[in-house]
N, C-alpha and C positions, 0 to 999 in steps of 0.2 A: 504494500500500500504506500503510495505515495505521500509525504508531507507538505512536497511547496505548494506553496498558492498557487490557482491558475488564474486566469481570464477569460471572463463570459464576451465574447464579441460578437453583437445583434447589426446586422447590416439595417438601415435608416434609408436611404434614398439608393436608388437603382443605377446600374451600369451604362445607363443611354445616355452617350456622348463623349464618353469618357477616353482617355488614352487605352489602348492594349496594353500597355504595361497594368496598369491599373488593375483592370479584368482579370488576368493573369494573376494581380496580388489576393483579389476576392475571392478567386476559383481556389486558389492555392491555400487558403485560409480555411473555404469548405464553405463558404457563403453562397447562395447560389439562388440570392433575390431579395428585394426589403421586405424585413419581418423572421426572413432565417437569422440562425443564431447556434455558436457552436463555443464551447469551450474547449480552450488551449492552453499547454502548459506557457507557465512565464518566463519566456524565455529568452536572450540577448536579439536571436535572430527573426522570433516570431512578433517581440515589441518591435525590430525595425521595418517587417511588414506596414503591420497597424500603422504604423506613422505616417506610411504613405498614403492609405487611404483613409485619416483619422477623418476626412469629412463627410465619409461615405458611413461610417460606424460610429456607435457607442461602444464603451468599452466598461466593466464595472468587475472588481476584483473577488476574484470566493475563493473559498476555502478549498482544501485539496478535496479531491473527489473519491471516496471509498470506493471498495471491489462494488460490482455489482450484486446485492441482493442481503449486502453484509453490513447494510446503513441500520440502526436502529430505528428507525420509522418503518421499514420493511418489516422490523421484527415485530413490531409491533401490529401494524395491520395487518400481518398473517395472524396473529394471534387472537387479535379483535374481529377477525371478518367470520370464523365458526359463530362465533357469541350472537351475532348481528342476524343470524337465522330466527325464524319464531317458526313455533310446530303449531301444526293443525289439529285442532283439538275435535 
């Protein structure tokens, strides 16, 4: 499991008009229209991405991201979701 931080980056306005290089830096990021959004580790080369399309993106910092399925909120609504049944009486 990983500790560093990562970065949630949500694309905001769309790639019409824009240099190819650009497009290239969105595609490359994993954006792939306004409204996607992807989390990336933080890292030297992937902050100097963002920089170049910081007016295409928002950017907002989170926490490291657990394995999949091994988050306590998982454990918990496996646990709460039998309880959430009612029987027919």
């Amino acid at each position: 499991m990983s500790t560093e931080p990562r970065l949630l980056v949500r694309q905001c306005k769309g790639m019409a008009g824009r240099p190819w290089q650009q497009r290239l830096i969105l595609k490359g990021l994993g954006l792939n229209g306004p409204g996607s959004e992807v989390t990336v580790a933080n890292e030297r080369a992937i902050r100097g991405m963002i920089r170049k399309v910081l007016h295409l993106v928002t950017v907002e910092e989170v926490g490291a991201v657990p394995a999949a399925g091994k988050t306590p909120a998982a454990k918990a609504s496996a646990k709460a979701a039998p309880a959430a049944k009612k029987v027919k009486s």
